[in-house]
N, C-alpha and C positions, 0 to 999 in steps of 0.2 A: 504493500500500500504506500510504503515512504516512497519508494523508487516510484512508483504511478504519481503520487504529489508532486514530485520534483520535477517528473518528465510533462506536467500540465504548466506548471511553473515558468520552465524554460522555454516550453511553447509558446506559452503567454509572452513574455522578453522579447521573444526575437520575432513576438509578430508584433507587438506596438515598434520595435527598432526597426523594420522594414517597415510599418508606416509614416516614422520620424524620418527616413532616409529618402521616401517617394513622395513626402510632402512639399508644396511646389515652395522655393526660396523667394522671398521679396526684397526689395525688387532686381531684377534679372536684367533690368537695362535701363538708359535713363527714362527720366519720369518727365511725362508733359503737365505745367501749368497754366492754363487757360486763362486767357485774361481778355474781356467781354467789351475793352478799350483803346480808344488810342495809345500807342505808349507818351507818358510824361505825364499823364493824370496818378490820381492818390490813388485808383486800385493798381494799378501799373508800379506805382512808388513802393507799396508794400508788398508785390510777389516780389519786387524784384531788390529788397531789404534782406526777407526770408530766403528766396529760393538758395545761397550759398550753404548756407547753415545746414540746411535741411538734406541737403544734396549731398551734404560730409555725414550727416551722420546715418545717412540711409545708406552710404557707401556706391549712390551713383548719381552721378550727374542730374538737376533741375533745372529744366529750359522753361522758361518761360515765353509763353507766344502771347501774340496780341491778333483777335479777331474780332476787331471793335463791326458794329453794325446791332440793329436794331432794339437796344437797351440791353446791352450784351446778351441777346434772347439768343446769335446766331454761336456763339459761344459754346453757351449753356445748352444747348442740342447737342452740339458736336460732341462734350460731355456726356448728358444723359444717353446717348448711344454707344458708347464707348464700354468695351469690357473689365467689367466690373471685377478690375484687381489689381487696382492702384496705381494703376501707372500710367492714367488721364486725371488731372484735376482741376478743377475751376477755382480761383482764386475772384468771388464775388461779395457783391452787395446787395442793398433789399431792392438793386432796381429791376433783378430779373421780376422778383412778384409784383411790385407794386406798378412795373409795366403793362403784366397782363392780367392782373386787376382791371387798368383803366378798360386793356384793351379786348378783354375779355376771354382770354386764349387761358388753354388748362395744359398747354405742354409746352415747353418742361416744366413741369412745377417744383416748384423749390423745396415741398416738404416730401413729395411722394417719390419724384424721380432722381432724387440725390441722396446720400448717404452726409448728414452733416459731422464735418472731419474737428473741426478747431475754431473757433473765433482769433482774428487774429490783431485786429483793432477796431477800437469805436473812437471819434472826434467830432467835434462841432465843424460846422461851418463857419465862413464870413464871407459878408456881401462887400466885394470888391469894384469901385466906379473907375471907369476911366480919367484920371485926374481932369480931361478938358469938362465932364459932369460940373456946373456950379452948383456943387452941395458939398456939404461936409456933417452932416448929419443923415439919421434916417428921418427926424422929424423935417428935415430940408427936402428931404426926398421924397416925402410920403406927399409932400405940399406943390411940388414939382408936378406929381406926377397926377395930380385932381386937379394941376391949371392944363393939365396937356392929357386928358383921359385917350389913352388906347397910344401914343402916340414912344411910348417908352419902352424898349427892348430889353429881354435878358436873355442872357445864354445860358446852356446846360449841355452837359454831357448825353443829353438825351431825354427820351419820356420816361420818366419816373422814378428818375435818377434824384437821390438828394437835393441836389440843388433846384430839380422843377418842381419836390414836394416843399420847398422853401418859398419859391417865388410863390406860387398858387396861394400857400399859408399867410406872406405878407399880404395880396392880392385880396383875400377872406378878410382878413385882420382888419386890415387898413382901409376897406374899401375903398379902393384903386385899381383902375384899368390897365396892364401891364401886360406886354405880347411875349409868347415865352417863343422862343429862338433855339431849334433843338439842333447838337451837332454828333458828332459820332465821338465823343469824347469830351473829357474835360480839357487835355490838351488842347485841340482845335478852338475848343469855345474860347480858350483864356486866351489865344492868340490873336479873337477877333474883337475882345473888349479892349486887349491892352494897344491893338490896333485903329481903335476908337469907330468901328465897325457897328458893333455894340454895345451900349453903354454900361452895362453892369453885369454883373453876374454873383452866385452866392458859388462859393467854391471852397474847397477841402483845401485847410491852409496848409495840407501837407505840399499840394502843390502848384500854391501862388501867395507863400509868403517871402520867396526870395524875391519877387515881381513887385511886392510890398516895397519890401528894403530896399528896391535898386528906385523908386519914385515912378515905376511904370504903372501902379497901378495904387488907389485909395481905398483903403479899408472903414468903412463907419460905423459896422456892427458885428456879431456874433452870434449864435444859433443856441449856443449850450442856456442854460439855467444861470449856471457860472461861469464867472469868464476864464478864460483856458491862461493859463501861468504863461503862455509860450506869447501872447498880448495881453495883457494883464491892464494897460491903457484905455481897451477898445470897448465899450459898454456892450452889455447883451442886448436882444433885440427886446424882452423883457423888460428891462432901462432904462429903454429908447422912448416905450410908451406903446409897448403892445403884449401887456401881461399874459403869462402861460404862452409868449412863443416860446417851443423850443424842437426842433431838429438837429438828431445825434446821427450823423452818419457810422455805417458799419461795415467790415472787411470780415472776410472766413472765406474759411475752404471748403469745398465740395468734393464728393465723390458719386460715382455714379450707384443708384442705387442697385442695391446687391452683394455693394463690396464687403466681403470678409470681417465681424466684428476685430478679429487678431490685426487687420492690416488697418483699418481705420483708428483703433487706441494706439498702434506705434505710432501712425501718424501725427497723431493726437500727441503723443508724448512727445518725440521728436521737433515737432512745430514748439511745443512750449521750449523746448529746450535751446530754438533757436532765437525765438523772444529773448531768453534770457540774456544771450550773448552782450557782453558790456558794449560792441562798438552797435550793434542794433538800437541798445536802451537807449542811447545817446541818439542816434537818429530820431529815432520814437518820441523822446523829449523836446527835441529839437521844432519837429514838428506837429506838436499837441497832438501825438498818438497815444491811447492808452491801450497798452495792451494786453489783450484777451487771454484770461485763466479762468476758464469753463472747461470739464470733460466735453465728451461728444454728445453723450447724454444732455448735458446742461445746455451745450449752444444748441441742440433741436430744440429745446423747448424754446431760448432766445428768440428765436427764428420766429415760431408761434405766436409769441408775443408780438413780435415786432411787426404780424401781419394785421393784427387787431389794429395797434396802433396807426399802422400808415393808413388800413381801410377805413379807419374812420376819418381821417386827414383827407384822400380822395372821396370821399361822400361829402362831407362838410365844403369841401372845395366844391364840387359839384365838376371832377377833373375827367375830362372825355378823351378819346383818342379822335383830333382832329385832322 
């Protein structure tokens, strides 16, 4: 009977060790990042913060691509079709939903056809003017723009992108006629304000506060509740004299749904571990990035929440796909 125990035993051993040995390695090659924009805007700025770190400790190579088009919807397909085992990711924000929110589309949808990987930053906004704009406030502006109803542009990265759920929320607020000006990115957009094209924009100061600094472009307000340490000068739009604004934009990772609880927590860990990195913090600070320490568990529910929120921002707006 000992000998029959032991020879069950060793059977047992060497069949979980031939399924430890046939189980597939990750990852096997490099890993694509998906990014839903032009390069030079804030989701662009933080894959491509992250993707070194991450790409060392997964032991391969992280490319980051830029597929900007349609509120990074055409992105976010290319993703949710992709086989599910890590080695497609989307580095996005809440514009894939709150795009097809407006526009009524159910794919890809952000909580059903993705696996959420990591939060990776949250920051406010600021509404950036063309210095040739004569205002220097928002209450300059809000006044501005009820002697000249319809006749004053913003840009954005897109429909449903942070920055057009800002404009629309001032647009509510303030009751003010304002045309929102969609482009395939925040890059493109900040190109065309700082080119006096059009006149303002709300944008992720991760990137247009160098644009700040160099006198290309005027800052008069800020998005958060609190004013972000990184302008600390700049009043909230709260301040301003438009109580309870507030829009927090948000950065995280995707995966296509299906992928592998084991590959989505390394990634989950890994990612944190690239947050941590000192010369990252330091970008991250630099740039009033705060960065995301949620499990995966935690940023799906994030996610959830944050659809409640923007839905009821596009209903109160009354925000259509024009």
């Amino acid at each position: 009977m000992k000998i029959l125990h032991w020879s069950v035993a060793l059977a047992l051993v060497a069949g979980v060790s031939a399924a430890l040995a046939q189980a597939p390695k990750y990852p096997v090659r490099p890993v694509r990042m998906l990014v839903g924009f032009a390069p030079g805007g804030a989701t662009d700025i933080v894959a491509r913060l992250l993707a070194p770190g991450l790409g060392e400790s997964l032991g391969q190579q992280v490319v980051v691509e830029n597929r900007p088009g349609a509120s990074s919807q055409i992105a976010g397909e290319l993703v949710a079709r992709s086989a599910p085992d890590g080695h497609t990711l989307l580095m996005t924000t809440q514009t894939l939903m709150t795009s097809q929110m407006i526009e009524g589309k159910t794919y890809p949808h952000l909580t059903r056809d993705f696996a959420a990987v990591s939060l990776s930053a949250t920051s406010p906004l600021i509404l950036v003017l063309n210095p040739s704009l004569p205002v220097h406030s928002l209450k300059a502006l809000i006044a501005l723009a009820r002697a000249r109803p319809g006749e004053l542009d913003y840009g954005t990265g897109g429909l449903g992108t942070t920055p057009h759920m800002s404009g629309e929320l001032l647009a509510t607020q303030a009751r003010i006629k304002i045309v929102h000006v969609p482009f395939k990115g925040e890059a493109p957009a900040l190109i065309d304000v700082i080119a006096g094209h059009v006149p303002m924009m709300f944008s992720n100061i991760t990137a247009s506060l160098a644009f700040v600094q160099s006198g290309r472009l005027r800052m008069i307000a800020q998005t958060g509740l609190q004013r972000s340490p990184v302008v600390p000068d700049v009043p909230t739009m709260a301040e301003s004299g438009l109580p309870g604004f507030e829009i927090i934009g948000f950065f995280g990772v995707m995966a296509p749904a299906g992928t592998p609880r084991e590959i989505v927590t390394r990634l989950n860990t890994e990612l944190g571990k690239a947050m941590a990195r000192p010369e990252v913090r330091k970008q991250y600070a630099a740039q009033a990035l705060d960065p995301g320490q949620m499990t995966a568990e935690q940023y799906a529910d994030f996610i959830k929440d944050q659809a409640v929120k923007f839905g009821k921002v596009i209903r109160e707006a009354g925000i259509t796909a024009k």
